[in-house]
N, C-alpha and C positions, 0 to 999 in steps of 0.2 A: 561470318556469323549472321546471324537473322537477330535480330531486338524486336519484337513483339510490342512493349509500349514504349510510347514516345509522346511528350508536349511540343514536335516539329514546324506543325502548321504554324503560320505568322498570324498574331492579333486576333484568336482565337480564347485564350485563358491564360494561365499565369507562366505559361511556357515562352517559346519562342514569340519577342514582340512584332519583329518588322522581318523582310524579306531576309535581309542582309544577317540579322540574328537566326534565322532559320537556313541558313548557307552556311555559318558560322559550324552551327550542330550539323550537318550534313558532314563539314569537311573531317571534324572533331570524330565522328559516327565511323567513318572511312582507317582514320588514321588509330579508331581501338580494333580494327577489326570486322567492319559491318560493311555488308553489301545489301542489308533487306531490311527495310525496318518498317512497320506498322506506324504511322500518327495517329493516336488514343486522345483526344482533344475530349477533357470533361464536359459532361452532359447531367442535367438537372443534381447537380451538387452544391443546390442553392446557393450560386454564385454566377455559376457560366451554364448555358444550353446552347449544344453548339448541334444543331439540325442538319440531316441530312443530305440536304439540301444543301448545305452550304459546304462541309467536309469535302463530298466527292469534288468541286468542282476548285475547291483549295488544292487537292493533294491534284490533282491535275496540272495546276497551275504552277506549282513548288518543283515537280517532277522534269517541265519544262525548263524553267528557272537552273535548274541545275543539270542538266544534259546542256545546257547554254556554258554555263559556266567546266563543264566536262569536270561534274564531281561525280563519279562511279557508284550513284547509291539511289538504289529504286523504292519509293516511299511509297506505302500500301495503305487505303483508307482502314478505318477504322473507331472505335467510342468509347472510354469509358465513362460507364452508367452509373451513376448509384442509385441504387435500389429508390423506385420512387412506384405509388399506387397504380400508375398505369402501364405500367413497364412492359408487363408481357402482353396486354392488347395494344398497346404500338408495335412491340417484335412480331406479334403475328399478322400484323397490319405494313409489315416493311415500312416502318419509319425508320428504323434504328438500324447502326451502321455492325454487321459482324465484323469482326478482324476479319482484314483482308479483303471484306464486304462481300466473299463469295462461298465463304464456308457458315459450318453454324455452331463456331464456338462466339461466346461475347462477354467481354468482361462487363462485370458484377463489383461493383464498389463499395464496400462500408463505411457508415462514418466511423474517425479516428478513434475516438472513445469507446465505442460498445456498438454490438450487431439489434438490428431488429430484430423486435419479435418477432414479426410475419417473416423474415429474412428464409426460414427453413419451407414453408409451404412456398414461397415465389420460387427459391432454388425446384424445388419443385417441378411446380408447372413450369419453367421454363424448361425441363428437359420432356416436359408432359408433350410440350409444344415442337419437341422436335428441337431444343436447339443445347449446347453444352454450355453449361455456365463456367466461369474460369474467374475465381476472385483473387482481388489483387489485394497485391503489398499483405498478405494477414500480417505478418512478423511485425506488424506496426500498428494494429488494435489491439486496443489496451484491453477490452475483456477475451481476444482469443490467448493475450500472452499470459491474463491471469488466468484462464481454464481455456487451453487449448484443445479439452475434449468437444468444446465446440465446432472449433474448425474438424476435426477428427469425425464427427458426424457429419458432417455438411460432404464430405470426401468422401466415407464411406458408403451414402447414400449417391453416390456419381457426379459431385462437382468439381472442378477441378481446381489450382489455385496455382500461384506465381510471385515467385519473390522476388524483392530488388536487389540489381547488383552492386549496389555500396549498401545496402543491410550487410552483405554477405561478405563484405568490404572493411566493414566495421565506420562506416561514415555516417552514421545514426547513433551511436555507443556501440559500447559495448553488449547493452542487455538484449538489445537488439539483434548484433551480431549472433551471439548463443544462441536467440530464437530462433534464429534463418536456421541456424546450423543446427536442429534440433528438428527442425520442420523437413529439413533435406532425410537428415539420419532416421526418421517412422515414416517416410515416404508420404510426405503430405503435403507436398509439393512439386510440381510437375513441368515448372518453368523459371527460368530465370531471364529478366531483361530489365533495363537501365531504368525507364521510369524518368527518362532524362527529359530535364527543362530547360537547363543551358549549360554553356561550356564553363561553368566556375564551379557556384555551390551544390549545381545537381546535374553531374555530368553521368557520362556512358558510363563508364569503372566494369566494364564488362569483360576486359583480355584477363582484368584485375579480379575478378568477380568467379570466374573459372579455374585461374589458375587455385585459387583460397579451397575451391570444390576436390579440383583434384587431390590436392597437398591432404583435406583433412579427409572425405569420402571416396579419393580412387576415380584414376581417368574413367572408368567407366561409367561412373553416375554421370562426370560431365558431359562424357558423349550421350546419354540417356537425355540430360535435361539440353544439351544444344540439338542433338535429334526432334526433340519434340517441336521446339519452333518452326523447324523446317517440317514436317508432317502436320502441324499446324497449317503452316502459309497453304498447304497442298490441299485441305479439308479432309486430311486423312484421319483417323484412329490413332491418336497416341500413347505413349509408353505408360503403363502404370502398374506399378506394383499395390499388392494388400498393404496397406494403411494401419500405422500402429499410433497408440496412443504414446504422447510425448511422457518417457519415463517423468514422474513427477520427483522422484529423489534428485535428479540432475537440475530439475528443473529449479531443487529451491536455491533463492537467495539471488533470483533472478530484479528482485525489486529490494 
């Protein structure tokens, strides 16, 4: 399997602290099933800015670190951004790191509570600019779960978006879980990956995260959304289906 996001790097943000903690998740990454995994180290999330400058030459250094240690797992740069004023003139200025840092998808992050205004014009222009926006975790803001016709615009209009594999897990609740699974079943979502920060409270749960897809929407969605990360890592065109709004009858009683 490919995992897309990851807090890998060492003493970067709230992820992995020290080398040996980011070996720790390597070995853990290996043993759910991962041979490829992107490090997404948060960036202007008014807490951590982790510059490109310093990423590429971390996941270099972690990549060695662990071909030393003969742990079979190739770690791909990469950022997740939350949306901040200057966003898309640093992307179009190559500050900012794509996944994989060679394609032109780049995750997009909301805060927990509610999307921005400007949130819909930036999605926007950044595919104005030539590059695919891919927002993460929605099944965990709080205004797409209460009007998820939001998210549903932001998709329909070409962004992409990606859930976590203990949302889907049910290692968030329950209300959580039904959203994931609700976001998979109108096709509003087009990836799934760990989101993992460490080997305890926020691990991979991705063998785990799959089998739950298959069991409730059918091997074939799973192969659909584990296809994607791999035509992701490649900079290819991903799978997507039309985009439906989350029935709201199912959806009540979610809160």
């Amino acid at each position: 399997m490919i995992d897309i996001h990851s807090h890998i790097l060492p003493g970067m943000d709230d992820g992995a602290a020290t080398i040996e903690d980011s070996e720790a998740m390597a070995r853990a990454a290996v043993a759910d099933g991962i041979h490829t995994i992107i490090a997404t180290p948060h960036h202007q999330n008014g807490k951590y800015n982790n510059e490109k400058a310093e990423i590429l030459p971390s996941v270099d250094q972690l990549n060695s670190h662990l071909q030393e240690k003969g742990i079979p797992l190739l770690v791909l740069p990469g950022q997740e951004n939350r949306l901040y004023g200057e966003l898309v003139t640093h992307l179009k200025a190559g500050q900012l790191v794509t996944l994989a840092n060679e394609t032109d998808y780049l995750f997009v992050e909301f805060p927990s509570g509610h999307v921005p205004r400007y949130a819909k014009q930036m999605l926007f222009d950044i595919q104005v600019a030539g590059f695919k926006p891919v927002i993460v975790h929605p099944e965990r803001n709080r205004e797409i779960m209460e009007h998820p016709s939001v998210l549903y615009n932001f998709v329909d209009k070409g962004a992409l978006s990606q859930v976590t594999a203990a949302s889907i897990a049910g290692k968030f609740g329950k209300n959580v879980q039904k959203f994931a699974h609700q976001l998979i079943e109108a096709d509003l979502t087009h990836f799934v990956a760990s989101d993992a920060h460490n080997t305890t409270s926020r691990g991979f749960c991705m063998q785990e995260a799959f089998e739950e897809v298959s069991k409730r929407h059918g091997s074939q969605t799973s192969f659909f959304l584990m296809e994607n990360a791999q035509l992701l890592v490649e900079g290819l065109n991903v799978n997507r289906n039309e985009p439906e709004q989350v029935k709201r009858k199912k959806f009540l009683g979610l809160f």
